[in-house]
C-alpha positions in Angstrom: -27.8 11.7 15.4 -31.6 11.3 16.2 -31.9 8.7 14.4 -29.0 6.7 15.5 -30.3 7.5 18.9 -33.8 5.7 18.1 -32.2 3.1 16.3 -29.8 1.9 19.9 -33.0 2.2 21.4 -35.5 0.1 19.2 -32.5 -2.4 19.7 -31.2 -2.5 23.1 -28.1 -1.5 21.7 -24.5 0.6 22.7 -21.8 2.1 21.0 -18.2 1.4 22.0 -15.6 3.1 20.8 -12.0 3.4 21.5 -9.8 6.6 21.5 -8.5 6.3 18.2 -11.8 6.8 16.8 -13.1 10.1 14.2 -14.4 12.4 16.9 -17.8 12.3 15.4 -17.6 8.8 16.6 -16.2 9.5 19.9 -18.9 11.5 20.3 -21.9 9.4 20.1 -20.4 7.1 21.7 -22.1 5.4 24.9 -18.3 5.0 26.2 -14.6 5.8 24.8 -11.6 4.0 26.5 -9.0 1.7 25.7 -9.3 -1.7 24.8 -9.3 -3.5 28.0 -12.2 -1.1 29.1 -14.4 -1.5 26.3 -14.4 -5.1 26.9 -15.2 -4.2 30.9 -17.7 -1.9 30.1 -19.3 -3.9 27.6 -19.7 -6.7 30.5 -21.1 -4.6 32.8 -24.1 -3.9 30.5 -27.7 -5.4 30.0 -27.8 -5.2 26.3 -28.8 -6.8 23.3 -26.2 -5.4 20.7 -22.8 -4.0 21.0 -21.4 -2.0 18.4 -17.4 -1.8 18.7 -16.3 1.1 16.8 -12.4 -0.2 17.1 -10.5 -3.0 15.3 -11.1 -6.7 15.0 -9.0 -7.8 17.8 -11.3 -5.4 20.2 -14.6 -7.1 18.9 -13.1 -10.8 19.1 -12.2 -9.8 22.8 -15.3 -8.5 24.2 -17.4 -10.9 22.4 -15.1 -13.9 24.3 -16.2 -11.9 27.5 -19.8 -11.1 26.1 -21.0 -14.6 25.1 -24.8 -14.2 24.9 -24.4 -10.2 23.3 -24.4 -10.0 19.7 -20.9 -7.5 18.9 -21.1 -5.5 16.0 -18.2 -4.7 14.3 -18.7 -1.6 11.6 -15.7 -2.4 9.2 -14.7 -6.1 9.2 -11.9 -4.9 7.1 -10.8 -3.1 10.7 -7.7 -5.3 11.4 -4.4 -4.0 13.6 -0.9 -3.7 11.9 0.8 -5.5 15.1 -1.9 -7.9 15.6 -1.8 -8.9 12.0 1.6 -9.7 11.7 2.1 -12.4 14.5 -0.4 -15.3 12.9 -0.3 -18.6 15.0 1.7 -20.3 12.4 4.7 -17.7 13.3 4.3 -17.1 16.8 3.7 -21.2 17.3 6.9 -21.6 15.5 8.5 -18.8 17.7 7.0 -20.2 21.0 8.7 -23.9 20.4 12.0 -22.4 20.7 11.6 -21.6 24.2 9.8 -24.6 25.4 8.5 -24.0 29.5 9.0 -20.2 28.7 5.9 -18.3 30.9 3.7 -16.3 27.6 2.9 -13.4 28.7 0.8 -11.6 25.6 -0.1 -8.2 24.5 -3.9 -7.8 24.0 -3.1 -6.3 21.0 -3.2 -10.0 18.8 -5.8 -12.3 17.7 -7.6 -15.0 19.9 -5.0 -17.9 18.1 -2.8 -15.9 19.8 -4.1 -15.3 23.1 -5.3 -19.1 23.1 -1.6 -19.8 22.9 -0.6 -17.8 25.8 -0.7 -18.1 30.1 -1.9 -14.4 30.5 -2.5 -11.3 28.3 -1.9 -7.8 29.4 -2.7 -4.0 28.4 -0.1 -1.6 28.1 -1.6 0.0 31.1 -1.4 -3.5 33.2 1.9 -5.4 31.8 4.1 -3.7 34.1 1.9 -5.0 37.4 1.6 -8.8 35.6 5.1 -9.1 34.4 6.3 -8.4 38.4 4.1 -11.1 39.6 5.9 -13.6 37.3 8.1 -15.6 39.4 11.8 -14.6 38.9 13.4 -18.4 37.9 10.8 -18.4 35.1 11.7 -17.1 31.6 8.7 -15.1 30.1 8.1 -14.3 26.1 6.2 -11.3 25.5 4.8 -10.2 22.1 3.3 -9.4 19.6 5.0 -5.9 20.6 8.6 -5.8 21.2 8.7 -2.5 22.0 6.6 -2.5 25.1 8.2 -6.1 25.5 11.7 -3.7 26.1 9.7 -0.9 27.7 8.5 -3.9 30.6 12.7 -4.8 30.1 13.8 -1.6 31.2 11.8 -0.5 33.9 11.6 -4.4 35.8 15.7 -4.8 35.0 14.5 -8.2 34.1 15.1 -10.1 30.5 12.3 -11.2 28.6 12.2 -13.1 24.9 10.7 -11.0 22.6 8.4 -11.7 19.2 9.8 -9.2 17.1 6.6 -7.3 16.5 5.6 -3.3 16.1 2.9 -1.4 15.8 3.6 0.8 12.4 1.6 3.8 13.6 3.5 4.2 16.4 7.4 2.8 15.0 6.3 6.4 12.4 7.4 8.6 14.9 10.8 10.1 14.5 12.5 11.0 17.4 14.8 13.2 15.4 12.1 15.4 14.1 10.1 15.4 17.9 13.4 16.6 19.6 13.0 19.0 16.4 9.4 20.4 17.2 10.7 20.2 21.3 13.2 23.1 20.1 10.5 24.9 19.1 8.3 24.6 21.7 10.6 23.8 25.0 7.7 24.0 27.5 6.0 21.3 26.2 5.8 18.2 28.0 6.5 15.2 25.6 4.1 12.3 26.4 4.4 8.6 24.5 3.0 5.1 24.1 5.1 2.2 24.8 4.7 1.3 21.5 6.8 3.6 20.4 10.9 3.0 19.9 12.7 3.6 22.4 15.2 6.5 21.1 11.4 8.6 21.5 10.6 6.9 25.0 13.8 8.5 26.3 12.7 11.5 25.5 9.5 11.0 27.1 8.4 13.3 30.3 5.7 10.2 31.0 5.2 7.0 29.2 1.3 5.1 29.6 -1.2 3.8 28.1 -3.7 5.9 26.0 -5.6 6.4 29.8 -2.9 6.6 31.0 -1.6 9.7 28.9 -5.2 11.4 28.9 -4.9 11.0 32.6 -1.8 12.4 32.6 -2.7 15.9 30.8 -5.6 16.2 32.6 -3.6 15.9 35.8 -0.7 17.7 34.6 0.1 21.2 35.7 1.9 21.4 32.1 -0.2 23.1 29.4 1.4 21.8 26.2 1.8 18.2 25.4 3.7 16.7 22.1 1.9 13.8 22.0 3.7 10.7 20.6 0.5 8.2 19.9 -2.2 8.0 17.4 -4.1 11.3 16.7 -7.5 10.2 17.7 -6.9 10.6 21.4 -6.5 14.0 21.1 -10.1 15.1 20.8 -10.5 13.1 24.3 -7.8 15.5 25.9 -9.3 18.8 24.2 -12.5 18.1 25.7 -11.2 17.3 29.0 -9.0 20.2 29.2 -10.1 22.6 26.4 -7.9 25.3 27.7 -4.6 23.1 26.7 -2.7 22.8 23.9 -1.7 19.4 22.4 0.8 19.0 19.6 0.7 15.2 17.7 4.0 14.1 17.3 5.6 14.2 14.0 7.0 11.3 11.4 10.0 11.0 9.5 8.9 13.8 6.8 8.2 16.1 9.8 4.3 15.9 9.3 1.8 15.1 12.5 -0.4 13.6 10.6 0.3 9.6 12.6 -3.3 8.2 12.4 -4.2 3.9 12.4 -5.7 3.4 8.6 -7.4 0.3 10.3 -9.5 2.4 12.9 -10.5 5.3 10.2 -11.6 2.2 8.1 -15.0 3.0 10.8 -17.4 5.8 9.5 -20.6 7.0 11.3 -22.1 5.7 8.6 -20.9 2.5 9.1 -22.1 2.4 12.7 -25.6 3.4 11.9 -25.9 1.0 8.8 -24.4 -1.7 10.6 -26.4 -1.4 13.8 -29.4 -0.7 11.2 -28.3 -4.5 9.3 -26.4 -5.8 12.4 -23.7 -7.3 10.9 -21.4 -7.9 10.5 -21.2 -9.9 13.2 -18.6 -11.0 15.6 -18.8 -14.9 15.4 -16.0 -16.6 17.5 -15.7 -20.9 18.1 -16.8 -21.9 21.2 -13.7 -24.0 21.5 -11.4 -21.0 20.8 -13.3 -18.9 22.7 -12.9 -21.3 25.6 -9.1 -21.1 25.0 -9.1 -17.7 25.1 -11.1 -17.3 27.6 -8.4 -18.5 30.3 -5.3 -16.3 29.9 -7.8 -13.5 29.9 -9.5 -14.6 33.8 -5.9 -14.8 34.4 -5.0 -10.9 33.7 -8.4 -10.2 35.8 -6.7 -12.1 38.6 -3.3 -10.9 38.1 -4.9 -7.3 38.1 -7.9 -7.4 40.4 -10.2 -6.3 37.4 -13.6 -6.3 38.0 -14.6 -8.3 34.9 
């Protein structure tokens, strides 16, 4: 740890990581959020070197909105399930079928695919964007259909939807979560939007990963199932140590839901890669430039200070 510590100072250097993270990682971390806030707080810094202890998309983002900062990312082999699955090829393809449609696109995709859209959103901000859309226009949302029908439900408004999931989060059997309910009725069940919606009905709250640490921290509950990737759990124990959080189970039954793309990052890999720095986050300026606009357009849509 000491030396990691000398090492971010010899280099004008941070560690980013987002909740899904090993703990050990969480822990050194400079800061822990969700995407969007890695990226903010990544802006707001005077550093050299950013290392983004996340996935790919995460690294291409803030390095779109951190130009002149050289991002680190510790496992270029880090890639996203959802993000992977809509290439520009596909969603291109998918996009020309609705010709005027407004895109409105999930963060959670590549920078083809945010260069092809008018805004992106989080899962903590779609809901706000989405009902400043005006109501004559038609809007596709993807790469994730099921926070594409989340946005559905609670605006009462259609939307086309890219038939994308996350597969961490489409593990999750509702079945086997009313199951573990049974068992443990005074637990409040708490979800991501990714998730399908026969588990979001179950759902006492459903937010964003800040949203749901928020949420048990806030909570006068003091057992959560929690239906989202296992890492964010070490954030709530050491917010509220004195509560009990239960990750949701899959179709065998097992709470065992973790990304394999995010446990692709190691400590090790964070202190070698700061030690090498690379890999490297390299991004076209022309893409970046493309990019670059739907993104302002969520800070306008949303007030962010980015």
């Amino acid at each position: 740890m000491d030396d990691l510590e000398k090492l971010k100072q010899e280099k004008n250097a941070l560690i980013i990581a987002h909740y899904y993270q090993e703990p050990e990682i969480q822990d050194v971390a400079d800061y822990v959020g969700d995407s969007l806030g890695m990226a903010l707080y990544a802006k707001k810094q005077k550093c050299r070197i950013a290392v983004v202890a996340g996935v790919r998309f995460m690294a291409e983002t803030i390095k779109v909105l951190n130009p002149d900062k050289k991002i680190l990312l510790p496992d270029s082999n880090a890639g996203c399930s959802l993000a992977d699955s809509c290439t520009p090829e596909v969603f291109s393809y998918f996009l020309s079928k609705h010709p005027g449609a407004f895109v409105m696109t999930y963060v959670n995709s590549s920078l083809e695919i945010k260069a092809l859209s008018d805004v992106i959103c989080t899962s903590s901000n779609a809901l706000k964007i989405a009902s400043q859309i005006p109501a004559d226009r038609q809007i596709v949302f993807g790469p994730d259909q099921h926070l594409g029908r989340f946005i559905m439900k609670k605006l009462g408004r259609p939307l086309i939807l890219f038939p994308g999931n996350c597969f961490v989060h489409m593990s999750f059997s509702a079945k086997e979560m009313v199951r573990l309910k049974e068992r443990f009725p005074d637990a409040a069940i708490i979800a991501h939007p990714e998730c399908e919606e026969s588990v979001l009905s179950h759902a006492e709250f459903v937010g964003s990963t800040s949203q749901l640490l928020k949420y048990t921290k806030e909570s006068p509950k003091k057992k959560f199932i929690v239906m989202t990737e296992a890492g964010i759990i070490h954030q709530m124990k050491k917010l509220n140590p004195d509560k009990e959080y239960i990750v949701g189970p899959d179709l065998e039954g097992c709470s065992c839901n973790e990304c394999p793309h995010m446990k692709l990052n190691t400590l090790e890999k964070v202190t070698d890669c700061l030690e090498r720095e690379e890999p490297e986050m390299i991004v076209k300026p022309a893409l970046a430039k493309a990019a670059m606009k739907p993104l302002q357009k969520m800070v306008e849509m949303t007030g962010s200070p980015a």
